[in-house]
C-alpha positions in Angstrom: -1.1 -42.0 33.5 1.7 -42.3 30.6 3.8 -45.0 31.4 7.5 -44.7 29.5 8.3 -48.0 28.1 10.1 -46.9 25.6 13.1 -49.4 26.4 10.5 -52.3 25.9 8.9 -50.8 22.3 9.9 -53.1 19.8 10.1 -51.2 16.5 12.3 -53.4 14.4 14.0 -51.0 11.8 13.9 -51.8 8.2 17.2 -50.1 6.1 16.7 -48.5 2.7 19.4 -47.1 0.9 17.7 -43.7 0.1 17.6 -40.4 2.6 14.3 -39.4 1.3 11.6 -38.5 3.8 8.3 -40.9 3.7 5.0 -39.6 4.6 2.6 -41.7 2.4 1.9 -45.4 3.0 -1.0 -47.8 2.0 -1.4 -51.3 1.4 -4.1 -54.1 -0.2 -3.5 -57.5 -0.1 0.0 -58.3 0.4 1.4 -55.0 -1.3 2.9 -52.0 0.8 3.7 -49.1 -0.8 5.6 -45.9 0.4 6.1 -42.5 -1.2 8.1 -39.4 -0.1 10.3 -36.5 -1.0 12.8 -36.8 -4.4 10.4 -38.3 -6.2 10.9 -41.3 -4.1 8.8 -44.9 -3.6 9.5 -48.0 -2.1 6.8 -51.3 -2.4 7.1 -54.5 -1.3 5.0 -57.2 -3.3 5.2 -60.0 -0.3 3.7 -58.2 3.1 7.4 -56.7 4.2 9.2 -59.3 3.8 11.3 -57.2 1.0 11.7 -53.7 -0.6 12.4 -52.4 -3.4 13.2 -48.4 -3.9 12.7 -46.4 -6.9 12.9 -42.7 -7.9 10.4 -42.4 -10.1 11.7 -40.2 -13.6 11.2 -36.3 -13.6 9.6 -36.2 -10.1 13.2 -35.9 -8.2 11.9 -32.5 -6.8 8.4 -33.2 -5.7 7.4 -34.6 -2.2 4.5 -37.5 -2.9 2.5 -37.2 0.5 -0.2 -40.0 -0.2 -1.2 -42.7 -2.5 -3.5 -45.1 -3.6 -2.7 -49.0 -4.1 -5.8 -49.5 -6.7 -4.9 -53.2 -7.4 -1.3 -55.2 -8.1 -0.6 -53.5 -11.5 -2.6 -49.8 -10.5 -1.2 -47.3 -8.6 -1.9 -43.6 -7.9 1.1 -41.1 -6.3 0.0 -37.8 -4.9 2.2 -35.4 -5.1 2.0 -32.2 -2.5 3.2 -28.5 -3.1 2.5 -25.1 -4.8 0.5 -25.8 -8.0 2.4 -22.7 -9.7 5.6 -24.4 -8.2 4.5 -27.7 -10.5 4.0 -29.7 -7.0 0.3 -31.0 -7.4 0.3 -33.6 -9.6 -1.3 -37.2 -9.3 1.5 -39.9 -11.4 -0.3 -43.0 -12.4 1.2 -46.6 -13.1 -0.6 -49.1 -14.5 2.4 -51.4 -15.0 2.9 -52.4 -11.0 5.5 -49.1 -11.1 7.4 -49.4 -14.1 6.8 -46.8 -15.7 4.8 -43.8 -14.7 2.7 -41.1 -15.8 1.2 -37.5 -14.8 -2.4 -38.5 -15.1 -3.4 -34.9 -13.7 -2.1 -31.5 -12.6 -2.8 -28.2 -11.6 -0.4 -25.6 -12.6 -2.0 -22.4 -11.8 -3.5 -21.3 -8.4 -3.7 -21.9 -5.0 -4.0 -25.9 -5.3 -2.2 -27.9 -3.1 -3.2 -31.2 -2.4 -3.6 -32.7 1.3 -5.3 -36.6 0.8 -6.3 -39.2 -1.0 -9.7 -41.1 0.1 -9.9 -44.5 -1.8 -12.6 -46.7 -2.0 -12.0 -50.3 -2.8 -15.1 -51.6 -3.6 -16.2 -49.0 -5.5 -13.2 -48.8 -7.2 -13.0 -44.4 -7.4 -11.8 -42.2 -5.2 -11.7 -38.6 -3.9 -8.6 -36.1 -3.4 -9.0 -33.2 -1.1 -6.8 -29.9 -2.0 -6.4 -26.8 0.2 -8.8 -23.7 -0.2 -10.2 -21.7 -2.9 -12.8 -19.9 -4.0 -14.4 -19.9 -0.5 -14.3 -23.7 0.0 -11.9 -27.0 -0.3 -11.7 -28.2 -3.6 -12.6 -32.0 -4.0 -11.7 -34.1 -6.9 -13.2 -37.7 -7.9 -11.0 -40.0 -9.1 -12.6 -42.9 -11.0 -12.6 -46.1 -13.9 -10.1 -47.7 -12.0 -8.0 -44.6 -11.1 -7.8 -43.1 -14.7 -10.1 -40.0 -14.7 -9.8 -37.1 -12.4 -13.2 -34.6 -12.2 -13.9 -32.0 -10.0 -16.9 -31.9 -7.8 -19.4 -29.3 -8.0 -19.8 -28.3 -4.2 -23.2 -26.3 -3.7 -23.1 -25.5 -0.2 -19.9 -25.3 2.3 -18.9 -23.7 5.8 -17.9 -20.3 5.9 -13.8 -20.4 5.8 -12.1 -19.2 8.4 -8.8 -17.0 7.9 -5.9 -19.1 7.0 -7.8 -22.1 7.0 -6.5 -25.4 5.6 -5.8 -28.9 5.9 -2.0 -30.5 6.9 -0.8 -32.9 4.3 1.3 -34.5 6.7 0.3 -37.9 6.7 -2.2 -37.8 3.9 -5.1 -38.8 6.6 -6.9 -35.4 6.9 -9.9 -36.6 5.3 -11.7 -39.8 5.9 -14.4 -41.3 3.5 -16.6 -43.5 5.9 -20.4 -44.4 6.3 -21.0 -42.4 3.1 -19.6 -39.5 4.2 -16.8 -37.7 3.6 -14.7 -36.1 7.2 -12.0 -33.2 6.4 -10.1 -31.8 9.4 -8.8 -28.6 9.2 -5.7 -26.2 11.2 -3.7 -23.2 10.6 -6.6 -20.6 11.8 -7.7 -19.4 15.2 -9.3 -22.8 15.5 -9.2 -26.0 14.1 -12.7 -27.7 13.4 -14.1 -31.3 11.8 -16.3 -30.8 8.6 -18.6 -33.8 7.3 -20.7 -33.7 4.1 -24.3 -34.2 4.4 -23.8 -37.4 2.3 -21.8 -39.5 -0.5 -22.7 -37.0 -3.2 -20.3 -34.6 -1.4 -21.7 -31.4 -2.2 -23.2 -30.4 0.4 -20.8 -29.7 4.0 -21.3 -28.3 7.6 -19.0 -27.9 10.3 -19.3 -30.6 13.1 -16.9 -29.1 15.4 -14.9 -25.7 15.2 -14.0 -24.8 19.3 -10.6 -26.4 19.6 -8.1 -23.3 19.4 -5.7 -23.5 17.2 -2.6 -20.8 15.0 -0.8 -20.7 11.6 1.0 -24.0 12.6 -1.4 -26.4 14.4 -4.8 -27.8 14.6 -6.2 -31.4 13.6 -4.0 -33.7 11.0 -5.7 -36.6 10.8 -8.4 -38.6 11.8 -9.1 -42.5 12.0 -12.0 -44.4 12.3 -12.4 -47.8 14.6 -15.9 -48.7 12.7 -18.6 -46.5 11.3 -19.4 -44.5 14.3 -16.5 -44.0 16.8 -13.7 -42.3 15.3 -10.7 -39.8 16.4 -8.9 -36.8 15.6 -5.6 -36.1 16.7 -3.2 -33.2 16.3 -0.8 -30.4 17.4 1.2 -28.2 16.8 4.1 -29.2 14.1 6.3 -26.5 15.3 6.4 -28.0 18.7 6.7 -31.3 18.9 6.9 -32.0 22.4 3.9 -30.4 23.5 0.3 -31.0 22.6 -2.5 -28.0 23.4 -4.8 -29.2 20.2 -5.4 -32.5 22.4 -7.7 -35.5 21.0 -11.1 -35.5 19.5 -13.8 -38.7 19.9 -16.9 -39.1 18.1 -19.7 -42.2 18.9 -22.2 -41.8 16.8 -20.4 -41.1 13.2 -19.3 -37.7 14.0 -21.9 -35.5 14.7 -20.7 -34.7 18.6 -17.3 -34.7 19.5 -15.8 -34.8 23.0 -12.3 -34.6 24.5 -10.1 -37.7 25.7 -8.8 -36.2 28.8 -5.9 -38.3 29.1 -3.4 -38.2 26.6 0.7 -38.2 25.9 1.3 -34.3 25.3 3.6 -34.5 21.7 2.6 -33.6 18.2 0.5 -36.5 17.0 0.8 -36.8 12.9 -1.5 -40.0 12.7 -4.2 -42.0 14.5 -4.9 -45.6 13.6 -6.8 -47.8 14.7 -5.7 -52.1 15.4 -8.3 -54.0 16.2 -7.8 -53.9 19.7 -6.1 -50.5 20.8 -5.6 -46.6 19.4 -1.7 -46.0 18.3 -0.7 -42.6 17.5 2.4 -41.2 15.5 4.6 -38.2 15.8 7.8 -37.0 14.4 9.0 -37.3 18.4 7.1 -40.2 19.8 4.4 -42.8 19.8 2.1 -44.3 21.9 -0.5 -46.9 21.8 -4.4 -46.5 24.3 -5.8 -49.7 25.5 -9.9 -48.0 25.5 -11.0 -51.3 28.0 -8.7 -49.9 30.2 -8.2 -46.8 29.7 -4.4 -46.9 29.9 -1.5 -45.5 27.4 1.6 -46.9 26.7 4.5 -45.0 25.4 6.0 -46.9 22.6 9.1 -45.0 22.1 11.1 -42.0 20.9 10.5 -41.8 17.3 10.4 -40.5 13.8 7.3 -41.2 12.2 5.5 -39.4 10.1 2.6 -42.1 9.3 1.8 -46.0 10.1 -0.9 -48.5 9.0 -1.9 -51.7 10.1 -1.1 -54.7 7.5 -2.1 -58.0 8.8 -0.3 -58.1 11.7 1.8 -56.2 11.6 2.7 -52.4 11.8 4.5 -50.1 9.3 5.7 -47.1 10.3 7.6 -44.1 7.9 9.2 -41.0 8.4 12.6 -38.6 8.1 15.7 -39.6 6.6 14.7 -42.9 5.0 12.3 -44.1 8.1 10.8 -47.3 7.7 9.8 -49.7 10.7 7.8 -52.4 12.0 6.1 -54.1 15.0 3.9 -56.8 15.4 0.5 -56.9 17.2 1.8 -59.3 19.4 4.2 -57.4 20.5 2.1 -54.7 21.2 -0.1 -57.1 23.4 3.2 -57.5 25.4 3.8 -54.1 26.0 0.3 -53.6 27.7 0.6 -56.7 29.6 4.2 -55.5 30.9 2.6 -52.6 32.2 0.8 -54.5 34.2 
């Protein structure tokens, strides 16, 4: 059922000077910006038309994994990695990145922050970090990205050994229909987790049967409206093979069923266009058409995470990665396979 037309995939490749490896990338209006390893971010103020690269100043060691674009002067950089290793940190701008701050840290413990979940409208937003204390800690970010609590979680799932969540694409956790999605890997199985509602302090496991080991399970999730979403995954180890397979929810995540069909490589994000599923890996992509039930490869590649801006997609990974396609040329790839 997987067509290769990888010959036909379009990506046009955008060159950046640096080396660094991206994994974070989110846009608002007609800003895009990127963050990855060396303390490195790139933005472009005119909807990728052009770049601009920065290291930002004492983060040349840490590895910024997501981020939030809270308006054209406002930005938040996530930082991921050991918090006794100084790696989670949140750097704020407020100056449209030209200058930056460490607006908050951990520096003891197990920390090690996964995601960023921003909400526009309201204008606050929540970061999800890996395991302690019998549960994932959650912090609100809020007044315009300037104030970082933690929430006071009453009630959450039994952890299982080893338990965590992949801060590969920053897109483990999805904030949606006032409620809050985490997926989870690295134990015997992977599972989806939902809080009861927007206060986010009370959680229970949705699914937990997929197997899973140290080094797969689900990395991210994506939504195409308040009740259908997916969860993708695999094993990061082996990037050619898929056992973890692909999750889909109808009715806002309380049941999930398996897409039976799907291309069999590590999958690092799911998004969602408007009109058709794409999926990421360090390896490939690929793109479902759900009226017909068809995929399309859309080529070897090295991405690590994509979104949707406009009409176009931006996709990041290794080695200075960045790339683009536009929707209508993903509309021709599906009518060529016809």
């Amino acid at each position: 059922m997987f067509v290769n037309l990888a010959s036909y995939a379009q990506w046009i490749n955008i060159p950046l000077k640096t080396q660094a490896s991206f994994r974070a990338i989110r846009s608002h209006k007609n800003l895009i910006w990127i963050g990855g390893t060396q303390g490195m971010v790139v933005h472009s103020n005119d909807g990728g038309a052009s770049w601009q690269e920065q290291q930002v100043s004492g983060a040349e060691k840490l590895d910024f994994r997501d981020l939030a674009v809270i308006d054209k002067q406002k930005i938040i950089l996530m930082s991921a990695g050991p918090a006794d290793k100084g790696g989670a940190k949140l750097y704020f701008s407020k100056d449209h990145g030209q200058s930056w701050s460490i607006m908050f840290e951990k520096k003891s413990g197990p920390y090690f922050f996964d995601a960023i979940a921003w909400n526009q409208k309201k204008q606050y937003g929540v970061m999800l970090s890996d395991p302690m204390n019998g549960q994932f800690p959650l912090f609100l970010i809020k007044i315009g990205g300037e104030k970082v609590e933690e929430i006071k979680i009453s009630s959450f799932p039994s952890l299982l050994p080893r338990e965590a969540a992949f801060a590969a694409s920053g897109s483990s956790l999805l904030w949606i229909n006032g409620k809050l999605n985490l997926v989870t890997g690295g134990s015997a199985h992977a599972r989806i987790l939902q809080s009861r509602d927007e206060t986010f302090t009370h959680f229970r496991a949705m699914h937990q049967n997929t197997p899973a080991d140290s080094s797969s399970g689900f990395f991210s999730i994506g939504a195409k409206n308040k009740k259908n979403y997916w969860v993708v995954g695999g094993n990061y180890l082996r990037l050619n093979e898929n056992k973890i397979g692909i999750l889909e929810s109808r009715d806002s995540g309380l049941t999930w069923e398996n897409v039976n069909d799907y291309p069999k490589f590590y999958m690092e994000k799911v998004l969602w266009t408007g009109k058709y599923w794409v999926v990421v890996g360090p390896s490939q992509s690929a793109a479902y058409n759900p009226k017909t039930k068809k995929w399309i490869s859309l080529g070897e590649t090295h991405f690590h995470n994509i979104i949707l801006h406009k009409k176009h997609l931006f996709a990041v990974g290794s080695k200075g990665t960045l790339a683009k396609m536009t929707l209508t040329e993903l509309d021709r790839l599906f009518l060529s396979k016809k």
